[in-house]
N, C-alpha and C positions, 0 to 999 in steps of 0.2 A: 260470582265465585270469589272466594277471602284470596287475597292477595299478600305476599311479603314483598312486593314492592311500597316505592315513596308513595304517600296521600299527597293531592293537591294543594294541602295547606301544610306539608313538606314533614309530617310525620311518619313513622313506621311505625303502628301500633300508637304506642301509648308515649312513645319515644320520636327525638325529633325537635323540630320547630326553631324558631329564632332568638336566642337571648341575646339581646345586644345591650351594648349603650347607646344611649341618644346621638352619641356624633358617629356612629356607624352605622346608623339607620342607614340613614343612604346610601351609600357602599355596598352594604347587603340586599338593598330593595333594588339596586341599578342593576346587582349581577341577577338576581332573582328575573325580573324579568327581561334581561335578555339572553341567559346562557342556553337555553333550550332553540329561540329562534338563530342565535350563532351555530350552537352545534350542529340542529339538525338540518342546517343550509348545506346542498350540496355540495359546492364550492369550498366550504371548510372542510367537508368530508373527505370528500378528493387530495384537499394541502395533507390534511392528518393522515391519512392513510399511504399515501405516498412518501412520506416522513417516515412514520414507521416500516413499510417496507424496505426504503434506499436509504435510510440514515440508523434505526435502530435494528435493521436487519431482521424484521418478522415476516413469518410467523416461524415463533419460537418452537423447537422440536417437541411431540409429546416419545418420550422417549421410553419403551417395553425396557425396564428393570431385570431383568432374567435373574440376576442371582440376590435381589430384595423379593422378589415375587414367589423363586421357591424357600427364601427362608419363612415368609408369612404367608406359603400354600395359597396363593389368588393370582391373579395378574394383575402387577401392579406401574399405571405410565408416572412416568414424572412428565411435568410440565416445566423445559426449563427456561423460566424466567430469567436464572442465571447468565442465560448466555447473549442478554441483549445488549445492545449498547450501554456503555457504564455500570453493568453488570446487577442490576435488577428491574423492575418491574416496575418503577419507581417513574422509568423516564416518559411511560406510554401517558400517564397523567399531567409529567411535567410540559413537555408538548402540545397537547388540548390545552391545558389552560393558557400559557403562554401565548398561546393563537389567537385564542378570546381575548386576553389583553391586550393584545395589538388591536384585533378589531374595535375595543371600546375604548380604543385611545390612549390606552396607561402608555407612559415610557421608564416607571422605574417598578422592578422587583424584587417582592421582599418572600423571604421564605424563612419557616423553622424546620430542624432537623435535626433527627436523634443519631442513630447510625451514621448520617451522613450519605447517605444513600440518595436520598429527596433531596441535600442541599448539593451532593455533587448531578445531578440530575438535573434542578432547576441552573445551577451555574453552566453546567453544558448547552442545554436551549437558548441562555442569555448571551452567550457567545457565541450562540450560530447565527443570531436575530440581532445582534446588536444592542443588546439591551441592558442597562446598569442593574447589577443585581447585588442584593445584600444576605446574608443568611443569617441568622441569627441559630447559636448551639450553645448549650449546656456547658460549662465550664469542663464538667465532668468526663462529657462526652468530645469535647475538643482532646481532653488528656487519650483518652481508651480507644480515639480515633482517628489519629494525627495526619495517617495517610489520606485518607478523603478529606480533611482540613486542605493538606498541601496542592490535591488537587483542584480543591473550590477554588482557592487562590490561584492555583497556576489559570486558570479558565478566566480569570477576574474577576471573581467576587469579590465582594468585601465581607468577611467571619468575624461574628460582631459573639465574644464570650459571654455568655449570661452566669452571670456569681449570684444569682437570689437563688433561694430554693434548696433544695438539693444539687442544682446545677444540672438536672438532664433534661428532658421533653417536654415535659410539663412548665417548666422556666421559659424556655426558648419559646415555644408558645404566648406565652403570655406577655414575653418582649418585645414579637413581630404584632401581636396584634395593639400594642402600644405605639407602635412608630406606623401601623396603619392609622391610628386615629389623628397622630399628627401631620398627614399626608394623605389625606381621602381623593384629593382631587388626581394627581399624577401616578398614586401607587397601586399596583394589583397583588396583595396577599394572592402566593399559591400556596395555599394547603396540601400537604403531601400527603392525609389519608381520608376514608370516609369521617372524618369527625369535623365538628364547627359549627354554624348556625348554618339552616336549608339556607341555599340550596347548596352547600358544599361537600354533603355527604354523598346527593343524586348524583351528581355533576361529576366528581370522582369513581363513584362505582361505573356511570356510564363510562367514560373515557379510558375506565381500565376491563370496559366487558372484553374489550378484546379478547382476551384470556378466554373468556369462557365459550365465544364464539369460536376461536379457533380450535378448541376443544371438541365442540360438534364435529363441525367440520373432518376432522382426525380421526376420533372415533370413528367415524364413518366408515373412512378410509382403509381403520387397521380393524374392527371391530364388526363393519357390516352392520351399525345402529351408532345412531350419536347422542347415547348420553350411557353412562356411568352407574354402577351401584353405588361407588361411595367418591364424594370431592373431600381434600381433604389439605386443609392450610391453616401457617398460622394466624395469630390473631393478636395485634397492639392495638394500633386504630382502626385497621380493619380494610386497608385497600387490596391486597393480591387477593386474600379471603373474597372480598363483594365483587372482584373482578372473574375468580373461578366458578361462583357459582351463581354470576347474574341472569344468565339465560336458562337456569335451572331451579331459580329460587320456586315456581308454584307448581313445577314437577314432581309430584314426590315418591314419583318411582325412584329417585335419587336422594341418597342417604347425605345428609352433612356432617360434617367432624370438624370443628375446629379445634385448636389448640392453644392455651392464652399460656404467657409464662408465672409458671409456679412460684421460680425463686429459690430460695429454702426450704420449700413446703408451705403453703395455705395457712398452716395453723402459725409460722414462727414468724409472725411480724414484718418479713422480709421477703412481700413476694409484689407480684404484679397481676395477679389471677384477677381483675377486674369482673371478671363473670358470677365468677366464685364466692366472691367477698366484696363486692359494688351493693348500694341501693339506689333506690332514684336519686337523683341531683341532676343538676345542672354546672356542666363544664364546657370552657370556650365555645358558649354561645348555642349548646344544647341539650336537651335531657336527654339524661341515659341512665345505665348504671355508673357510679364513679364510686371509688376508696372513700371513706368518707368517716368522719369518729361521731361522737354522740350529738357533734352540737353543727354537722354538717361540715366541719373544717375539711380540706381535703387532705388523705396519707399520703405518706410520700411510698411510692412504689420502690420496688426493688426488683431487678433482674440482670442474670449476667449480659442478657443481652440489648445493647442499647438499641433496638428499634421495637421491644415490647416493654418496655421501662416508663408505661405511662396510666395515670392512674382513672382512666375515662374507656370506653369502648364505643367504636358508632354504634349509632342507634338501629341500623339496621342489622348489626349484630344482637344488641343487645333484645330487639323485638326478637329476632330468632330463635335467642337462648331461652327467652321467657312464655314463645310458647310450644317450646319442645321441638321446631323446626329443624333446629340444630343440637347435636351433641358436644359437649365442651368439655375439652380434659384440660387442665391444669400440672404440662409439665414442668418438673422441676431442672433446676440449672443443672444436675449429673446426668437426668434421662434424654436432657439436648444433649448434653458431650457424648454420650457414648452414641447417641443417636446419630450424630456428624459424621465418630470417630467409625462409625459401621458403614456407612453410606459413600466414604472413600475409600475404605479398604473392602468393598464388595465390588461397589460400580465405579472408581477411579472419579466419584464427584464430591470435590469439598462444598459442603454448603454453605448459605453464611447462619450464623446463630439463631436468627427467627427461623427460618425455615429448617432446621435442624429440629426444633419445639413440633412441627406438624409432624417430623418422621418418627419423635419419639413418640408419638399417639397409636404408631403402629402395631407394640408389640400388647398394648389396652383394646386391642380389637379382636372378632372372633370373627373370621373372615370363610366362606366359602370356595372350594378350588374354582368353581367358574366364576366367582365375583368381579370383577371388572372395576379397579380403583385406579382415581386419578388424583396424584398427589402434585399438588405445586412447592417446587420450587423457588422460592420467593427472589434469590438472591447469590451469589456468591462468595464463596468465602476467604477471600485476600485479608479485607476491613477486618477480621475476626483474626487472624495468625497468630498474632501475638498472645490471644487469650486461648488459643487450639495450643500452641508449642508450651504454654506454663502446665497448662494440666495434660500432656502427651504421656510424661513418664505412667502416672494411671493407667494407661491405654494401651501398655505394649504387646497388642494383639499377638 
């Protein structure tokens, strides 16, 4: 039976595998083969999941929508990721891997991070473990995200500004995995979405199925069947996405929708739609689709919001999109605002800006009354206020 899981030699499709540099060979071949015999030891299972239950407070609610479900005639659950500890989705991967680098010995952590979401996530683990942690963000993304900056720090991190580039994800990326090669022996890069060289994109999607296990589960409960007509999330690097529809990927009674961010529009130079406007290349250490001009250089992305603001997609998105597994809309930065700006003045839930991009997919849909849709919530939206309160006047419902 064809599969849209990982291949053994850690592609999706056509998509996938390891581009490294020579001094990271090792590093990537050490976590290669041991992250599968760590994770799937029970003993770990047992640390992780008890973690999540007593520390991150899951399982996360799926929560019956009533007044979004009769604006788009379905019944539609939120999965609110929002409401876990540190307030997104972020923290269920920062903990899996943080465990593995204990067990292979690391004592220092390095992470990059857009939002700030994965760097305030990895700084919380490092403070519950004891463990020196560094994060490495975007110049850009340190300005438009100060309150998760203030938090890294208050936790102890150390927020290390990246000024190359553009200054947002794509930078900060490329700075941690620099101070990993000067550091191979003590340091554990955590990657905070499915993207990187195998095995970083498996490894991520596993540790955030959660999601989509608890999802069955739910369903079950509220539905009398556990799985879904439609999953439906956004799309940067790709971890709450491969997390909601991991145990659903070779179902296909179950519909996919993702959402990558538009930007200005697709056509104006100034977006992030990766799916959309990607071709093959290779970025931090895997092929996929990426932004790319005539001579392979990589675009620089654009999006209001800083956790879709990157110019790569995992590859098991990007296998997805390529063979029709998934549907991919490419919202723009107004159809997330007004998307937000509905989604709290219906169901009293602010979201944060990426998961704002999955609710705008909604009104692109042509849904059935008994449809059965489960949207994730990625995130919450405090990190975003400052960019919600400049464009409100627009919005006075």
């Amino acid at each position: 039976m064809e599969t849209y899981q990982v291949n053994q030699n850690g592609y999706y499709g056509e998509f996938g595998g390891a581009y490294v540099p020579e001094i990271l060979h090792r590093c990537v071949e050490e976590l290669r083969i041991n992250y599968r015999k760590v994770i799937d030891d029970p003993s770990f299972q047992q640390e992780f999941h008890q973690l999540l239950k007593d520390y991150v407070g899951r399982p996360s609610p799926l929560y019956l929508a009533k007044r979004l479900s009769e604006l788009y005639g379905c019944k539609i659950y939120l999965k609110r990721e929002d409401l876990n500890h540190t307030g997104a989705h972020k923290i269920n991967n920062a903990i899996g891997q943080i465990l593995l680098a204990k067990r292979m010995g690391k004592s220092r952590i390095i992470a990059e991070t857009g939002a700030g979401q994965h760097g305030v996530a990895t700084a919380t683990v490092c403070a519950l473990m004891n463990l020196e942690c560094v994060v490495y963000m975007g110049k850009t993304d340190v300005e438009r995200q100060h309150a998760n900056v203030q938090k890294m720090e208050m936790l102890g991190a150390r927020v290390v500004p990246v000024t190359s580039g553009n200054m947002t994800l794509k930078d900060a990326t490329n700075e941690a995995i620099r101070d990993w090669c000067c550091h191979p022996a003590d340091t554990y890069y955590v990657i905070g979405s499915t993207v990187g060289p195998h095995p970083y994109p498996d490894m991520v999607a596993r540790l955030q199925s959660v999601i989509s296990q608890e999802i069955k589960k739910q369903l079950l409960e509220q539905e009398g069947r556990d799985y879904p007509d439609y999953l439906m999330a956004c799309v940067g690097g790709g971890s709450n996405a491969a997390g909601t529809i991991y145990h659903y990927l070779d179902d296909l009674r179950v519909k996919i929708v993702l959402a990558e961010a538009g930007g200005l529009g697709i056509t104006s130079g100034k977006s992030a739609a990766t799916i959309h406007l990607g071709k093959k290349g290779v970025i931090h250490g895997s092929q996929t689709l990426v932004m790319q001009n005539e001579d392979g250089q990589i675009e620089e992305p654009y999006s209001i919001s800083a956790g879709l603001d990157y110019p790569g997609i995992g590859p098991m998105h990007a296998n997805l999109a390529k063979t029709r597994r998934a549907q991919v809309f490419a919202i723009n930065d107004d159809e997330a605002l007004d998307a937000a700006f509905l989604l709290t003045r219906l169901e009293g839930i602010i979201p944060a800006l990426e998961s704002a991009h999955a609710l705008g997919a909604l009104p692109k849909m042509k849904f059935k009354p008994n449809d059965v849709v489960v949207l994730t919530v990625s995130g919450r939206g405090d990190k975003d206020m400052e960019t919600y309160i400049k464009y409100k006047n627009q919005y006075s419902l």
